[in-house]
Residue, then its C-alpha position, 0 to 999 in steps of 0.5 A: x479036950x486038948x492036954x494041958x501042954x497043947x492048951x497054950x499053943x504060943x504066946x502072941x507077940x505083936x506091937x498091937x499086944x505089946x500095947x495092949x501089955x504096956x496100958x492094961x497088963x494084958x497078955x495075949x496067947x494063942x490056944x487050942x480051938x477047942x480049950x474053954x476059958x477054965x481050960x486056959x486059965x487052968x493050963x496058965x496056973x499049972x505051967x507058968x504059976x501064975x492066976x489069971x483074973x481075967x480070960x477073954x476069948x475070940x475066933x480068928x476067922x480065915x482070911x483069903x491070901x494070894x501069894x504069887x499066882x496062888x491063892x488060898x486062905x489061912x488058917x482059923x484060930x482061937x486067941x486069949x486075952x489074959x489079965x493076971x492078979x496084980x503083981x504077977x508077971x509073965x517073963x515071955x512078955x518082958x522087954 
């Protein structure tokens, strides 16, 4: 079981997130492999404050690379997709 400050790895800020944040207030993060759905809403509430109404989560499977003459894969990863309750913002995501 990861510690709470290991639960939320980043915050994921991409145009396809910003999106998602702009038409459905969604917020996107990248977690622990390991951390569950009560895991990261727990970790949400205790370091930023802030309710989570909704935690959908996914594996981000490894994806082959070539970077010059090397070749390789990256790495696996878990990703959340958060809704908060209604008013409640996170300042990471704000413009």
């Amino acid at each position: 079981m990861p510690a709470l400050h290991e639960v939320i790895v980043k915050p994921l800020i991409t145009e396809k997130s910003s999106a998602a944040y702009q038409a459905r207030k969604e917020y996107a993060f990248q977690v622990h492999p390991d951390a569950n759905k009560f895991q990261i809403r727990d970790a949400l509430l205790k370091l930023f404050g802030v309710t989570a109404t909704d935690v959908r989560t996914m594996q981000m499977r490894r994806h082959e690379v070539t970077r010059g003459r090397t070749r390789g894969t990256t790495a696996r990863w878990k990703k959340a997709i958060v809704v908060l309750k209604d008013g409640e913002t996170l300042p990471v995501f704000e413009g």
